[in-house]
N, C-alpha and C positions, 0 to 999 in steps of 0.2 A: 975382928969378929963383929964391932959394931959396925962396921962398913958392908959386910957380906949382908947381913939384917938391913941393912938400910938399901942393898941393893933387891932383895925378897922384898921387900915390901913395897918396893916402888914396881915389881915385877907382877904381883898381886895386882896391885890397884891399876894397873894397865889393860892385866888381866880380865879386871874387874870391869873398866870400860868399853874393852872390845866386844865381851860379851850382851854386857849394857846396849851396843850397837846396833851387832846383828839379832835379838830381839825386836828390837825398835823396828829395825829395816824388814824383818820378819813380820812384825804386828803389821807394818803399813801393807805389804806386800800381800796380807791373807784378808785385810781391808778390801785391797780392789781384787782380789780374788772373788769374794764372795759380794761383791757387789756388780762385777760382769756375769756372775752364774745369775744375783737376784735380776741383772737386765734380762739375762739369756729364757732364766724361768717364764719373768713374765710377756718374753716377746713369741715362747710356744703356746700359751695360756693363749694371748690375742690371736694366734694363727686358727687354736682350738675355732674360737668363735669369735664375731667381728662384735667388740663391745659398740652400741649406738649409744647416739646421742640422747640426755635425759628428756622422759616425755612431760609435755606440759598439756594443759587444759585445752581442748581444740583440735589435738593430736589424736591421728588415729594409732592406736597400740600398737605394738609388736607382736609378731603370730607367736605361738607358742604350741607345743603339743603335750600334753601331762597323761601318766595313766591313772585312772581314778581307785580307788577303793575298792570297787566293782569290776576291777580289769578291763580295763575300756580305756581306748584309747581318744582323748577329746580334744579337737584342734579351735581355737580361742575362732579361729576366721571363718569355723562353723556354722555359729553363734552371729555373728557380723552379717555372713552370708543370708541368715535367714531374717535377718532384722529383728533379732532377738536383744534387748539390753542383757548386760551383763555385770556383773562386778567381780573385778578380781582381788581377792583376798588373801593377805598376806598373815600366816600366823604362825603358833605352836601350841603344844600339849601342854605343856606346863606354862602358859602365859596367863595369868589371871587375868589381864584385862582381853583377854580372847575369850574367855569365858565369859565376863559379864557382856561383851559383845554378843555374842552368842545369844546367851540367855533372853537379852532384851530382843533380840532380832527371832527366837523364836516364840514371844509375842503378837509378835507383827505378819511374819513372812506368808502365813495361809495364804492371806487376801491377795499375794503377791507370786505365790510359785508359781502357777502356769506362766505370768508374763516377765518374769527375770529371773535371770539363772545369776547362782551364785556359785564360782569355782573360787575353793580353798585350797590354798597353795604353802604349802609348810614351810617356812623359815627355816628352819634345824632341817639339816641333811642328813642326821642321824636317824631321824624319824620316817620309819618303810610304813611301806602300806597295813600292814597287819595293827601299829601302834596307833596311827590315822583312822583305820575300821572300827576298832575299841572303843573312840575314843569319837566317835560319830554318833555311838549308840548312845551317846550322854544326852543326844540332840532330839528325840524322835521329830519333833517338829521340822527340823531342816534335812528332811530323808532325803527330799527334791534337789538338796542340792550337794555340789560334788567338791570332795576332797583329794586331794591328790598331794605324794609328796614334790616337793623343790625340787628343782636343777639349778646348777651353777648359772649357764645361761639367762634364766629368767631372771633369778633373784640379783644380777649387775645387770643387765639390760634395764631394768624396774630400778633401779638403783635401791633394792631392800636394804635398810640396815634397824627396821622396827618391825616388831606384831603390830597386828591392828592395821598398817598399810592398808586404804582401798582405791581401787582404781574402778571410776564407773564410769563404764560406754555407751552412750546410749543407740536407737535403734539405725541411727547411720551412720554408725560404728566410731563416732567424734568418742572423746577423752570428757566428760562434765565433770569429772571431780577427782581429787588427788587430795587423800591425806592420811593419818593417823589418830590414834586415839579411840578406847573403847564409846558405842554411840550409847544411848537413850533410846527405848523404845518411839517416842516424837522422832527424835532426828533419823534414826533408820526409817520411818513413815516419810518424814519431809523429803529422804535421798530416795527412795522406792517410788514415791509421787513425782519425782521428775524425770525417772527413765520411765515411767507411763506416759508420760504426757504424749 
């Protein structure tokens, strides 16, 4: 009787490791399972569109096409084409420091809308145009300039991963500036005084 028991339980515990096994072999197996799909995913993402290289200071931008607020459709090489400066603007609805950006820059921007345009470009992909329209009217002062929501494209081509992002081109169509961080009514004056110059 003690030998039958002792044969079950060595039957068990063998049991016990086969099983132990094929999980194991199983866990690895659904490892590179789901890390050939996470390559496969993101090698149709790159087909989607060819990620570029990140832009630096000196660099002319990347085109882009957004639809605005206003339904209209605005191509950034527009703006270039006319020798218009520009700044492209990276935010959201709920960013406080897009707001005191804002705030301080509709201070300043009168002096400054017929000769610089500013496109605001949504960060959140949740964010349609109806939630961006709302939410413009907070601004009256920056009526002249345009909001539009993100695309995947722009926001990894721009390499977004902040509000506040600005990119400002000036009138032949170079890159002067790359950064983040809500401004000061001074420093939006100091950035708007050198895509006039």
């Amino acid at each position: 009787n003690n030998r039958f028991c002792e044969i079950a339980l060595k039957m068990k515990f063998s049991l016990f490791i086969l099983i132990f096994f094929v999980f194991l072999i199983y866990g690895c197996t659904s490892t590179t399972n789901l890390e050939s799909k996470t390559k496969s995913e993101s090698q149709e993402l790159n087909q989607v569109f060819q990620v570029k290289a990140p832009l630096q200071i000196g660099d002319e931008p990347y085109d882009f096409t957004v639809i605005t607020t206003e339904a209209k459709a605005v191509r950034l090489s527009d703006f270039i084409e006319q020798k218009k400066p520009v700044i492209v603007y990276f935010m959201a609805t709920w960013c406080p420091y897009c707001a005191r950006d804002y705030a301080a820059l509709s201070k300043v921007y009168k002096n400054y809308e017929d000769k610089v345009s500013i496109i605001s470009i949504g960060l959140d992909l949740n964010e349609d145009l109806i939630i961006l329209r709302e939410y413009k009217k907070k601004y009256p002062a920056l009526e002249k300039t345009i909001f539009a929501p993100g695309q995947n494209e722009i926001l990894v081509n721009y390499r977004i991963t902040k509000t506040t992002t600005k990119y400002a081109i000036d009138r032949d169509g170079k890159i002067i500036y790359i950064g983040a961080g809500a401004f000061s009514e001074e420093q939006w004056k100091q950035l708007l005084d050198a895509l006039t110059k």
